[in-house]
N, CA, C and O atoms as a CHARMM CRD file, in Angstrom:
* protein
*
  336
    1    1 UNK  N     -8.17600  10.79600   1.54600 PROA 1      0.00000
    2    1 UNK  CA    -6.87500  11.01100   0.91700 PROA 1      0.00000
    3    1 UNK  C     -6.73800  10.07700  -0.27800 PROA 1      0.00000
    4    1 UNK  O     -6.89300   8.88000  -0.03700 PROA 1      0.00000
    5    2 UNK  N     -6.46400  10.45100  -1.56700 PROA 2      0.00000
    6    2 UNK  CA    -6.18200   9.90000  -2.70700 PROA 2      0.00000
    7    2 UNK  C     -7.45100   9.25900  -3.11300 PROA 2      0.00000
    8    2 UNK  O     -7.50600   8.33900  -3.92900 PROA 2      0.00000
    9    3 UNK  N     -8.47100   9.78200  -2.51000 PROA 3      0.00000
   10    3 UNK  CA    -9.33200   9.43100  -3.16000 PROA 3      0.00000
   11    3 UNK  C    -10.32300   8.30300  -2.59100 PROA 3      0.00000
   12    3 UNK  O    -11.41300   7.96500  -3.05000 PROA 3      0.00000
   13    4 UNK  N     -9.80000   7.92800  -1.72500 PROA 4      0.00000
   14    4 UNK  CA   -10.24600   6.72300  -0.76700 PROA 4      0.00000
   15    4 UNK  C    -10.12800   6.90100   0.97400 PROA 4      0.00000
   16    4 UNK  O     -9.80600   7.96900   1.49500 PROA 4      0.00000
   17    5 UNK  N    -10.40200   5.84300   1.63200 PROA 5      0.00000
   18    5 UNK  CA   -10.59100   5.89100   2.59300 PROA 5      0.00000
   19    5 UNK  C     -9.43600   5.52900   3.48500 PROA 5      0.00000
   20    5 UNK  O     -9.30200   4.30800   3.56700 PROA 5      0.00000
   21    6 UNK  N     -8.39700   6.35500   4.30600 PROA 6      0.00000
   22    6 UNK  CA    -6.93100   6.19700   4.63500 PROA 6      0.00000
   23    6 UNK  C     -7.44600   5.48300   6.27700 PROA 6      0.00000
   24    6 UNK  O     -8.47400   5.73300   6.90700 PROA 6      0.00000
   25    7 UNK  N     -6.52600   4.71800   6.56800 PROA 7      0.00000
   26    7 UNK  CA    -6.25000   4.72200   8.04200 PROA 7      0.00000
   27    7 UNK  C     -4.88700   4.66300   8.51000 PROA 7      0.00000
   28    7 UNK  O     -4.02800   4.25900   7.72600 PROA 7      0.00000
   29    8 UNK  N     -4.58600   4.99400   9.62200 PROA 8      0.00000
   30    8 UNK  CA    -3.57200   6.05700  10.15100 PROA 8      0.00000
   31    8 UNK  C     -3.06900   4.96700  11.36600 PROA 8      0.00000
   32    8 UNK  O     -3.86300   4.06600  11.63600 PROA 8      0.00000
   33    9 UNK  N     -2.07400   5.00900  11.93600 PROA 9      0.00000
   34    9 UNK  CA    -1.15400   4.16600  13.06800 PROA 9      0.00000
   35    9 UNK  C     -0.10800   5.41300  13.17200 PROA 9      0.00000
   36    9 UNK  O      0.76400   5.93600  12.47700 PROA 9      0.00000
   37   10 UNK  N     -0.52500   5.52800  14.05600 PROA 10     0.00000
   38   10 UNK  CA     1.09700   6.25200  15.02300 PROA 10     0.00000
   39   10 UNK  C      0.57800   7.86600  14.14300 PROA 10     0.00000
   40   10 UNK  O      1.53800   8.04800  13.39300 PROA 10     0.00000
   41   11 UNK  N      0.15000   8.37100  14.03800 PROA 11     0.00000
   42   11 UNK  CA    -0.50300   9.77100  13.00100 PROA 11     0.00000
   43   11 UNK  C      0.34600   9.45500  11.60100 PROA 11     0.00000
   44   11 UNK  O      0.89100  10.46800  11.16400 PROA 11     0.00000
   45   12 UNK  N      0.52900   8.44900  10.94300 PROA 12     0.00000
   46   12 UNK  CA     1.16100   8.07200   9.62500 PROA 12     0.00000
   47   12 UNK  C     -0.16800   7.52400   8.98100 PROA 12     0.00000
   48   12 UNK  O     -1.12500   7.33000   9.73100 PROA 12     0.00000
   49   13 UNK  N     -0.29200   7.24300   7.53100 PROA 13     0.00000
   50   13 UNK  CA    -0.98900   6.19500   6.69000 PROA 13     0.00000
   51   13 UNK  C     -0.41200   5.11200   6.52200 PROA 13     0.00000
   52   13 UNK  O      0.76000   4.84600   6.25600 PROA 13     0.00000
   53   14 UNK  N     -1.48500   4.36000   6.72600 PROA 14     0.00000
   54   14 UNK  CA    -0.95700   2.86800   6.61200 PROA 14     0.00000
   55   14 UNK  C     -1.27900   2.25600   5.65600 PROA 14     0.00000
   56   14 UNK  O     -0.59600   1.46100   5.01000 PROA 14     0.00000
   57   15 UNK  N     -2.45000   2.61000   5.47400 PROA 15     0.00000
   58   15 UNK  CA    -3.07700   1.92700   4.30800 PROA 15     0.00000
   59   15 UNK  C     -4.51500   2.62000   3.77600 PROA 15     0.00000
   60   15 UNK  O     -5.24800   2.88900   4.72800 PROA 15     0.00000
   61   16 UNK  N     -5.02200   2.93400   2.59400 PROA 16     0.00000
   62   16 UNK  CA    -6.03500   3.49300   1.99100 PROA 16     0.00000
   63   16 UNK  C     -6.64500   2.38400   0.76800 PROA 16     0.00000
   64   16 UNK  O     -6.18300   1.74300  -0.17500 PROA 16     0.00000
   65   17 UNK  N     -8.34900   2.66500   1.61400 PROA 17     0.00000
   66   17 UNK  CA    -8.58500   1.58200   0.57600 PROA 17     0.00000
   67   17 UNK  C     -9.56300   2.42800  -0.14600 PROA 17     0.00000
   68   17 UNK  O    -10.49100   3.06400   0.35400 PROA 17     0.00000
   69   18 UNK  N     -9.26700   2.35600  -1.24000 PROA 18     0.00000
   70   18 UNK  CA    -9.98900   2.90600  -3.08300 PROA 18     0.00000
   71   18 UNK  C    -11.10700   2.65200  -3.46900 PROA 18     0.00000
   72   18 UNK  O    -11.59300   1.52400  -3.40000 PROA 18     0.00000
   73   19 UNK  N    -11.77000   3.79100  -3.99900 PROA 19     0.00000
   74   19 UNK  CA   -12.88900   3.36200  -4.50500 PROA 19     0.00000
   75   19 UNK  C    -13.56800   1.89900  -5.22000 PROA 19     0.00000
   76   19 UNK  O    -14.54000   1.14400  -5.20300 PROA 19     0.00000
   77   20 UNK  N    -12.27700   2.15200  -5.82300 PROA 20     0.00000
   78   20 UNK  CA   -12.52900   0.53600  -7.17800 PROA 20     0.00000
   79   20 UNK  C    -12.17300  -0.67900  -6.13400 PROA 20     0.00000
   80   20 UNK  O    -12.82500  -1.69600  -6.37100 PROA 20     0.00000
   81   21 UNK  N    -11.33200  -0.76800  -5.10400 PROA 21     0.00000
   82   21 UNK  CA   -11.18300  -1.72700  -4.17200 PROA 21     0.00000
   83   21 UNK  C     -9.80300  -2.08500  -4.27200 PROA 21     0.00000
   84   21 UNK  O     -9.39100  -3.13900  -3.78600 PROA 21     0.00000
   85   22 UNK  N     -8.96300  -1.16600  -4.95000 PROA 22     0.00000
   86   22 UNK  CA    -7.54400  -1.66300  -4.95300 PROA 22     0.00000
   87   22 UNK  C     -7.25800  -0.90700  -3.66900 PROA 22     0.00000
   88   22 UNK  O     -7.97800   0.02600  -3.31100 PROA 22     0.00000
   89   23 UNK  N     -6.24600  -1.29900  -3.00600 PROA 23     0.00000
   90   23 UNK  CA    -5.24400  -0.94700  -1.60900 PROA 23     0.00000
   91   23 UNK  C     -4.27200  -0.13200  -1.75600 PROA 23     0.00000
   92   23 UNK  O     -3.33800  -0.76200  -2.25200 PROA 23     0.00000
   93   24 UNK  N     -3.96000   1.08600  -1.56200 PROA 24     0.00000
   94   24 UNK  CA    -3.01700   1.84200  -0.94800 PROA 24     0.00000
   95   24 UNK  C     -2.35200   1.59900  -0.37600 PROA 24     0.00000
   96   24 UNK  O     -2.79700   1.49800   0.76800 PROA 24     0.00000
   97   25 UNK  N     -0.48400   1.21400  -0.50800 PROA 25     0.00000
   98   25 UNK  CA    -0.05100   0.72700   0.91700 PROA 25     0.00000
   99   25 UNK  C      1.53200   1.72100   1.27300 PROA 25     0.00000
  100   25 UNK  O      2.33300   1.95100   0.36700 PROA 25     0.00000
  101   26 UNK  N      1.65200   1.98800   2.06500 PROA 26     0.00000
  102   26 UNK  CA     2.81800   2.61600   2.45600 PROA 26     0.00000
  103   26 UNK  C      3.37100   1.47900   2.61100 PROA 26     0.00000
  104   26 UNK  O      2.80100   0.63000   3.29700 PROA 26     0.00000
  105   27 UNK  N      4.80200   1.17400   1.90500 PROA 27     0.00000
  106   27 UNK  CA     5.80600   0.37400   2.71500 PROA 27     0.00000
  107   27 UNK  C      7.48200   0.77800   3.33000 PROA 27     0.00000
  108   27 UNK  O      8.13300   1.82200   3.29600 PROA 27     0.00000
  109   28 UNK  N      7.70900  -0.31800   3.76800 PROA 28     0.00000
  110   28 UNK  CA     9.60500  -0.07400   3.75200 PROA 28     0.00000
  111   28 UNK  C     10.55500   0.06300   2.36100 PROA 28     0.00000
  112   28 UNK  O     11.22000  -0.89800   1.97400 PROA 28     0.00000
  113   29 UNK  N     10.55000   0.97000   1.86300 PROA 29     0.00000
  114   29 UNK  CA    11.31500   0.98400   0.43000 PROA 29     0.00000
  115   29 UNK  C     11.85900  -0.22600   0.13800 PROA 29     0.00000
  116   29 UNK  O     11.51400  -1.00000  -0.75500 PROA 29     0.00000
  117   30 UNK  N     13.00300  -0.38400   1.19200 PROA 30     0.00000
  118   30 UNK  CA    14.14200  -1.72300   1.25000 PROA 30     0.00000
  119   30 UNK  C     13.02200  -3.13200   0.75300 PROA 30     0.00000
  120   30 UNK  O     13.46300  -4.27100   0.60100 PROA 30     0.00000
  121   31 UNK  N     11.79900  -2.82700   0.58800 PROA 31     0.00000
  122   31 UNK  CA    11.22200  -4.13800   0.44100 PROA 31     0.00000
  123   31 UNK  C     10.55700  -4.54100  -0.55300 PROA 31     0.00000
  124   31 UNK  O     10.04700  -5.62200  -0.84800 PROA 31     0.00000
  125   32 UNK  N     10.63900  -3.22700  -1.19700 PROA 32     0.00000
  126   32 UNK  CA     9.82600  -2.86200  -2.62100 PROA 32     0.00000
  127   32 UNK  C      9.88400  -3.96300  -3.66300 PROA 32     0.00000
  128   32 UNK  O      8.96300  -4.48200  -4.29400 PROA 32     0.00000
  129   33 UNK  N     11.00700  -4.16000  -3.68800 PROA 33     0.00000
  130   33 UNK  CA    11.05500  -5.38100  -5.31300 PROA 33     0.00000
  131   33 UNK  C     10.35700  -6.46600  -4.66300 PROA 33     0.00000
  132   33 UNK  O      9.28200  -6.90700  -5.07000 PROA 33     0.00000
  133   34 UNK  N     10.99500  -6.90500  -3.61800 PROA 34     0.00000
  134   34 UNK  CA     9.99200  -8.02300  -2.93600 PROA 34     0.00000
  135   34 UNK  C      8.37600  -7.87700  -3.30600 PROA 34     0.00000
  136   34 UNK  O      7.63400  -8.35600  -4.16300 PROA 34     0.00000
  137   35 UNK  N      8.24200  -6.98300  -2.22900 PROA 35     0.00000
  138   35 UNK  CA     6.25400  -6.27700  -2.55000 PROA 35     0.00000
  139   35 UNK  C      5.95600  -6.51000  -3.68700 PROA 35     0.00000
  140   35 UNK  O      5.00700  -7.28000  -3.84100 PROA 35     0.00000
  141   36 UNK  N      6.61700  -5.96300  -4.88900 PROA 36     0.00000
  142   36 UNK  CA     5.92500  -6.12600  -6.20900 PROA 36     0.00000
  143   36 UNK  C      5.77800  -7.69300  -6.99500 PROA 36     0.00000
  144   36 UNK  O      4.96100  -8.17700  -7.77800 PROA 36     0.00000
  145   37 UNK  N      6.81500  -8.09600  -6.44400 PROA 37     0.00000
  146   37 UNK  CA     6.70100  -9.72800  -6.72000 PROA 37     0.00000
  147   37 UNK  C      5.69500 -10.64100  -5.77800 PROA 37     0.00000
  148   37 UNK  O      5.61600 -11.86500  -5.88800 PROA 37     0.00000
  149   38 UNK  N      5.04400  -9.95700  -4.96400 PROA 38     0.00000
  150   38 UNK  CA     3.94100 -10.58600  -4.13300 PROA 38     0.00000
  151   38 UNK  C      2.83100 -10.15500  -4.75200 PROA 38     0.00000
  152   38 UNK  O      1.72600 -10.67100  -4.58300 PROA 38     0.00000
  153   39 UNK  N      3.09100  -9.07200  -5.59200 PROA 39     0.00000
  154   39 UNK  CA     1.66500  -8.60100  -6.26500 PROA 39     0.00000
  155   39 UNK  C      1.40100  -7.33600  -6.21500 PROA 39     0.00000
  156   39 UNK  O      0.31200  -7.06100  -6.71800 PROA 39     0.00000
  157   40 UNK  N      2.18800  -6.15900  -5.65400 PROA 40     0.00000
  158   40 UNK  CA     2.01000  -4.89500  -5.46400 PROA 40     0.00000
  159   40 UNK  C      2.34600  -4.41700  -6.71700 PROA 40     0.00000
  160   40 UNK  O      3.10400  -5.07200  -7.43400 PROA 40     0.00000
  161   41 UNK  N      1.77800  -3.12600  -7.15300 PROA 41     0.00000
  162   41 UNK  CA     2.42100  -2.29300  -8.43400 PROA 41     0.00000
  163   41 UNK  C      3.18300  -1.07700  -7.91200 PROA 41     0.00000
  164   41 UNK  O      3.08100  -0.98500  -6.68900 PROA 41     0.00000
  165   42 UNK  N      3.58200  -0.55600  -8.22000 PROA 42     0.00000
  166   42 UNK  CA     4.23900   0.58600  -7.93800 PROA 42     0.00000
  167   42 UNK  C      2.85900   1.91800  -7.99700 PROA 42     0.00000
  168   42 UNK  O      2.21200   2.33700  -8.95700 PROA 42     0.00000
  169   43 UNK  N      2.82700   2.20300  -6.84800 PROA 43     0.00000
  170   43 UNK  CA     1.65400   3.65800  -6.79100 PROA 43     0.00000
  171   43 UNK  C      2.21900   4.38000  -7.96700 PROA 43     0.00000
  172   43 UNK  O      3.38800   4.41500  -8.34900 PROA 43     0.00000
  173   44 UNK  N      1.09000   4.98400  -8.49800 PROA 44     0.00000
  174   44 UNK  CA     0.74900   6.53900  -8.86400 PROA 44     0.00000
  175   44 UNK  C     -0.35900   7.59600  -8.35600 PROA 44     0.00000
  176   44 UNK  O     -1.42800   7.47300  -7.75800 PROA 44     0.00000
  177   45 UNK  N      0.41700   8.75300  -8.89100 PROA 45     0.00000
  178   45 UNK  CA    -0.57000  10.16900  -8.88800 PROA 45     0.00000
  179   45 UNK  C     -0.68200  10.51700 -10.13200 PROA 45     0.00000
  180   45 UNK  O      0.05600  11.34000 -10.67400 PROA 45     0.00000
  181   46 UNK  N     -1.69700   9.86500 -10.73000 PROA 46     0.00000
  182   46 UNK  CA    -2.33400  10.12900 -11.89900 PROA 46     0.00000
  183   46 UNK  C     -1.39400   9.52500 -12.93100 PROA 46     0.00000
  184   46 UNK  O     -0.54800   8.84100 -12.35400 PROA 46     0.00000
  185   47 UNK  N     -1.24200   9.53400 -14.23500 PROA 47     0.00000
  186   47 UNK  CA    -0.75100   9.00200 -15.43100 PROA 47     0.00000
  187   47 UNK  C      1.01300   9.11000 -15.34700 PROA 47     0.00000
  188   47 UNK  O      1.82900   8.33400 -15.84500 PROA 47     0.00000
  189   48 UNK  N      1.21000  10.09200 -14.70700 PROA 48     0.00000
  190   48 UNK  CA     2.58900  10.59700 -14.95300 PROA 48     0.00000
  191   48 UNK  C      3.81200  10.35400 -13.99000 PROA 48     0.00000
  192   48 UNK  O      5.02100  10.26400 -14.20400 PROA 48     0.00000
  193   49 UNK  N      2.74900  10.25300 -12.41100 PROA 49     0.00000
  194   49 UNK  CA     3.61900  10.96500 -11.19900 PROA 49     0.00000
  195   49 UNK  C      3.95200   9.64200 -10.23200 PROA 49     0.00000
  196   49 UNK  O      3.14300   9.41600  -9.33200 PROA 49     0.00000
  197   50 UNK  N      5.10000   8.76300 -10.37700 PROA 50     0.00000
  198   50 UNK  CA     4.83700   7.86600  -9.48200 PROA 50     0.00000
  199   50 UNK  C      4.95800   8.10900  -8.19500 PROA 50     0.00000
  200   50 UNK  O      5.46700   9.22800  -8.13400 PROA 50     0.00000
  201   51 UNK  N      4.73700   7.59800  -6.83800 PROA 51     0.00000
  202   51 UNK  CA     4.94000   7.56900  -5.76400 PROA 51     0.00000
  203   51 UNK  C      5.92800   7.78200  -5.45500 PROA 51     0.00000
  204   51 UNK  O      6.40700   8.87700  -5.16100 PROA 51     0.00000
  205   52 UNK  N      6.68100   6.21000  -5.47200 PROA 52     0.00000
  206   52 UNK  CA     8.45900   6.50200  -4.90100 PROA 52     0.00000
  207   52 UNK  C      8.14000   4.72100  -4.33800 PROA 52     0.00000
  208   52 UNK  O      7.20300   3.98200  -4.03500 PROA 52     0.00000
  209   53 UNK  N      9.40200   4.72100  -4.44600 PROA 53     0.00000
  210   53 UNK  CA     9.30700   3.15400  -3.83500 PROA 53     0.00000
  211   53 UNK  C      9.00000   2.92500  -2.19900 PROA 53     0.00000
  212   53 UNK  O      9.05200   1.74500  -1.85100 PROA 53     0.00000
  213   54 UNK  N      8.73200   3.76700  -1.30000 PROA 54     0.00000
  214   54 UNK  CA     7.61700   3.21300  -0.81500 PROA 54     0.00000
  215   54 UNK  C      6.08400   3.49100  -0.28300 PROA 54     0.00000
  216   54 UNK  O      5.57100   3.72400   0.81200 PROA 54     0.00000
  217   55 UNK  N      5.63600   3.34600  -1.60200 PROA 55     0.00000
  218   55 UNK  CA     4.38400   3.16700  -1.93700 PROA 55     0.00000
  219   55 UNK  C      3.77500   1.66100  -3.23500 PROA 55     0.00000
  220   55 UNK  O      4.29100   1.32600  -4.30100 PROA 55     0.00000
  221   56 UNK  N      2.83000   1.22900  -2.69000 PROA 56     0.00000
  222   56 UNK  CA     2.22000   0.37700  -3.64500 PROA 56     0.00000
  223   56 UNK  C      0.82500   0.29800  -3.85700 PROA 56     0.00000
  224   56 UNK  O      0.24800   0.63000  -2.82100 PROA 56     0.00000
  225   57 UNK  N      0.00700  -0.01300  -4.79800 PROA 57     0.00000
  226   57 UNK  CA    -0.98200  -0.27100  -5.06900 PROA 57     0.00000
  227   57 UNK  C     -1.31300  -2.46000  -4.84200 PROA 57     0.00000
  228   57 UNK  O     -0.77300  -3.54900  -5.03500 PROA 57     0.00000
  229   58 UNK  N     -2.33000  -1.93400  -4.42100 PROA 58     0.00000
  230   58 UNK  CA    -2.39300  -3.70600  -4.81100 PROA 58     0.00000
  231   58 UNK  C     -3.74500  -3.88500  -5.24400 PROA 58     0.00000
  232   58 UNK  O     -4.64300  -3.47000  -4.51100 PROA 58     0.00000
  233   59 UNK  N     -4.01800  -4.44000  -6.32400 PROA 59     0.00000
  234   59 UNK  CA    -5.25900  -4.53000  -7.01500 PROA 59     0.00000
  235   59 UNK  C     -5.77500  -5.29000  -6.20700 PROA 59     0.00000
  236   59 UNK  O     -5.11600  -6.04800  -5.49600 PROA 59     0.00000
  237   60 UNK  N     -7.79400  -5.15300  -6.18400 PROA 60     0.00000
  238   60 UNK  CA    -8.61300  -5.71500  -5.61300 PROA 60     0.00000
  239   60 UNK  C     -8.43900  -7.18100  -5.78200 PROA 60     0.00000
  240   60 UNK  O     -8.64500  -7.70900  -4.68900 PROA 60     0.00000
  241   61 UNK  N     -8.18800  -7.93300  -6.56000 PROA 61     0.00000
  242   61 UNK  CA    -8.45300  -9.33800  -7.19900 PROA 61     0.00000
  243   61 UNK  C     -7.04900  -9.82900  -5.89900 PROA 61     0.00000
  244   61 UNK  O     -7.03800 -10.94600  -5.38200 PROA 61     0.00000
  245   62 UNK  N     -6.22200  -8.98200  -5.65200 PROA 62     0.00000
  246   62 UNK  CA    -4.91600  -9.68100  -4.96500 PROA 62     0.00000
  247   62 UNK  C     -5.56300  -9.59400  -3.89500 PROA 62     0.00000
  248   62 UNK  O     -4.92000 -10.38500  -3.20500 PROA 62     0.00000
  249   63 UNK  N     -6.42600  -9.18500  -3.19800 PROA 63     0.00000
  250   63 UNK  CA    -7.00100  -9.11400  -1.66000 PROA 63     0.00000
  251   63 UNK  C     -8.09000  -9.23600  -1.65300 PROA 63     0.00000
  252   63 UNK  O     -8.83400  -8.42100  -1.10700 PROA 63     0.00000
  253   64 UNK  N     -8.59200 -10.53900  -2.39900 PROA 64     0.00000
  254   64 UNK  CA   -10.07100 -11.11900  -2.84000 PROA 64     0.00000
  255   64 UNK  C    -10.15800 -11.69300  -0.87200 PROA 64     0.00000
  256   64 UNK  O    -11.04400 -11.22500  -0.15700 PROA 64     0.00000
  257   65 UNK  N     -9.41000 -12.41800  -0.46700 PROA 65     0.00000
  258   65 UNK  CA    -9.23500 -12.80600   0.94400 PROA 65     0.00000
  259   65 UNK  C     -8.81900 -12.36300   2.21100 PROA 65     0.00000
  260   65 UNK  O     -8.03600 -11.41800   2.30500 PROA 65     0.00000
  261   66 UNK  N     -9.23200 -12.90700   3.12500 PROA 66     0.00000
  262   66 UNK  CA    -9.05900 -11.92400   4.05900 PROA 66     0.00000
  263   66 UNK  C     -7.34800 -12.26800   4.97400 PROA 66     0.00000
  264   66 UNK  O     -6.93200 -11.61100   5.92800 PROA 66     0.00000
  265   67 UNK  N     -6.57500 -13.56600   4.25700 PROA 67     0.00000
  266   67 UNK  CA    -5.47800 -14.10700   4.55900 PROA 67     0.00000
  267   67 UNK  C     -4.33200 -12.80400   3.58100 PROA 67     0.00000
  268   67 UNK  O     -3.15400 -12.61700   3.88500 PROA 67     0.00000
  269   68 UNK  N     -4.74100 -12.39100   2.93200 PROA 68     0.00000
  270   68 UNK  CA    -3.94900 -11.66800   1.70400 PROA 68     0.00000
  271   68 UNK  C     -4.31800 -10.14200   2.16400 PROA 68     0.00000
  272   68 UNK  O     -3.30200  -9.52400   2.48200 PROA 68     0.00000
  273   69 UNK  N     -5.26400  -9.54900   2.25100 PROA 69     0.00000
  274   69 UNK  CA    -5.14900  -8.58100   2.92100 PROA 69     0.00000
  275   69 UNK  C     -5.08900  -8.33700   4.22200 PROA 69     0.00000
  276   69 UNK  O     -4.86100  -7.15600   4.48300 PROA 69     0.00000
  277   70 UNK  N     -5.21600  -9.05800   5.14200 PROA 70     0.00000
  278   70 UNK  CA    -4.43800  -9.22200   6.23800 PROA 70     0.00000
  279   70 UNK  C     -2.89800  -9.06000   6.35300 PROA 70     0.00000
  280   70 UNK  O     -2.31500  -8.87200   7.42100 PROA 70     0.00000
  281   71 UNK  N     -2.38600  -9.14100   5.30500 PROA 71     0.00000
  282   71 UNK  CA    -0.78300  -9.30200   4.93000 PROA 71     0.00000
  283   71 UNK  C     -0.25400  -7.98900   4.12200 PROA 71     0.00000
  284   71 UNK  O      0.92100  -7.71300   3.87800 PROA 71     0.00000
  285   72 UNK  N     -1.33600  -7.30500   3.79400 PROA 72     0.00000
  286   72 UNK  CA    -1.17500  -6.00100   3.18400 PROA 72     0.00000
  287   72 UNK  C     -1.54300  -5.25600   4.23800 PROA 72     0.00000
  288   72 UNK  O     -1.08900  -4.11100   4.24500 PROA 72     0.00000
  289   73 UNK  N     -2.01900  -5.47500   4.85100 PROA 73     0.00000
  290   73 UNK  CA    -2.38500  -4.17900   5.95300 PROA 73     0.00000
  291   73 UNK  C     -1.04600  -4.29900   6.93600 PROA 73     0.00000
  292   73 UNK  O     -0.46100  -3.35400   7.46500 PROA 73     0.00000
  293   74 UNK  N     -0.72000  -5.70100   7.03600 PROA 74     0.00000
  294   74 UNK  CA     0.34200  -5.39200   7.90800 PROA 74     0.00000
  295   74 UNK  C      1.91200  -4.81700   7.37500 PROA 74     0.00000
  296   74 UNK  O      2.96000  -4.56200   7.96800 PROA 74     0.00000
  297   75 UNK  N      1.52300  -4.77000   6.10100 PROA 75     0.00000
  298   75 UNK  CA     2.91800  -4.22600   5.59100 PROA 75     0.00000
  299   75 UNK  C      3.14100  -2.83900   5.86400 PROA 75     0.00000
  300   75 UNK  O      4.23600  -2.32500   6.09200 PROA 75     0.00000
  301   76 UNK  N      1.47100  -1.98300   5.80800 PROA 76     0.00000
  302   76 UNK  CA     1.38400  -0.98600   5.72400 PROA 76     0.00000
  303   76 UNK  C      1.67700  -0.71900   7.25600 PROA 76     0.00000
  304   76 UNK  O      2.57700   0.10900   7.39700 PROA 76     0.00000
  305   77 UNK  N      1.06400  -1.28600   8.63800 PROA 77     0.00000
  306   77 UNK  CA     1.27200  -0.91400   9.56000 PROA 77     0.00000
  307   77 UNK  C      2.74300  -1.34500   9.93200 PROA 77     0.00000
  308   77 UNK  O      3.14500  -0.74800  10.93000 PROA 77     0.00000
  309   78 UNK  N      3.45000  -2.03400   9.50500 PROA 78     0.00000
  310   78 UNK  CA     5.28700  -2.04300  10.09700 PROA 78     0.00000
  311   78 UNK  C      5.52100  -1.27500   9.24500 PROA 78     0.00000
  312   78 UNK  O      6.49000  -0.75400   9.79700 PROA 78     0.00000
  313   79 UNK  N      5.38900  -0.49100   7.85700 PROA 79     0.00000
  314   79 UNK  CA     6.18500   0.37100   7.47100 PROA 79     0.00000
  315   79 UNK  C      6.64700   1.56500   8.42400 PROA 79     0.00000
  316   79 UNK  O      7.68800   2.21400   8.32100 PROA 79     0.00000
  317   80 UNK  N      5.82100   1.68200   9.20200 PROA 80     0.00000
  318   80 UNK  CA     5.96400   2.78200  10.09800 PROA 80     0.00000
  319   80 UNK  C      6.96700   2.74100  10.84800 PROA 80     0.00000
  320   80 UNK  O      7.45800   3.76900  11.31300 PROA 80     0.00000
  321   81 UNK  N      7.48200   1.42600  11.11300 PROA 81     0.00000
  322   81 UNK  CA     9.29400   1.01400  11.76400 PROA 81     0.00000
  323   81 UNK  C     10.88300   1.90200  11.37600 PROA 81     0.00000
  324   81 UNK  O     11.80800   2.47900  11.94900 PROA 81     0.00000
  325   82 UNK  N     10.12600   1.30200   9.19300 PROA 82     0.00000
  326   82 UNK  CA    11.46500   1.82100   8.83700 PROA 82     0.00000
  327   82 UNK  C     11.28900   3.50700   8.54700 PROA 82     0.00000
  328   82 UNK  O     12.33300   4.15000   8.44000 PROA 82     0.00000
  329   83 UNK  N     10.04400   4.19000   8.42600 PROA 83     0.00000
  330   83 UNK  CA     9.74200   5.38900   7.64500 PROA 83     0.00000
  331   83 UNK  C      9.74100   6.44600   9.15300 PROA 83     0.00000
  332   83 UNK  O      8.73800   7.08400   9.47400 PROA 83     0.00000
  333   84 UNK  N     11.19300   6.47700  10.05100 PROA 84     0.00000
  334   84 UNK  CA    11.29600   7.38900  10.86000 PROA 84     0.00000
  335   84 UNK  C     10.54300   7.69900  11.95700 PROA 84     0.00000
  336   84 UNK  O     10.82900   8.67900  12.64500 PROA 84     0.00000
């Protein structure tokens, strides 16, 4: 899915990791400005189409460690709390 390799909690995506090594992350909308100030960008679908606030990208260089993506994966797996 999107191009990369998704994994799933509860039959949802949690997180997809990208060819180039940036992260896919589903989050809690409500947390979005936060997320992006930790380092997330706002997803896209291609040049034009953004996601929606909750979705983020997080470039490879932000999850050079395994303390930092450890912390992205778990965003992706509690999003599943607020997303119904």
């Amino acid at each position: 899915m999107f191009g990369g390799l998704s994994f799933m909690v509860d039959e949802r995506m949690a997180v997809a990791a990208g060819r180039d090594g940036d992260l896919l992350v589903r989050t809690d909308p409500t947390e979005h400005d936060a997320l992006v100030r930790r380092g997330g960008v706002p997803a896209r679908m291609g040049d034009h189409r953004p996601m929606g606030p909750g979705w983020l990208t997080v470039p490879s260089a932000r999850i050079s460690d395994d303390v930092e993506l450890g912390y992205w994966v778990e965003v992706g797996i509690g999003s599943r709390r607020s997303s119904g």
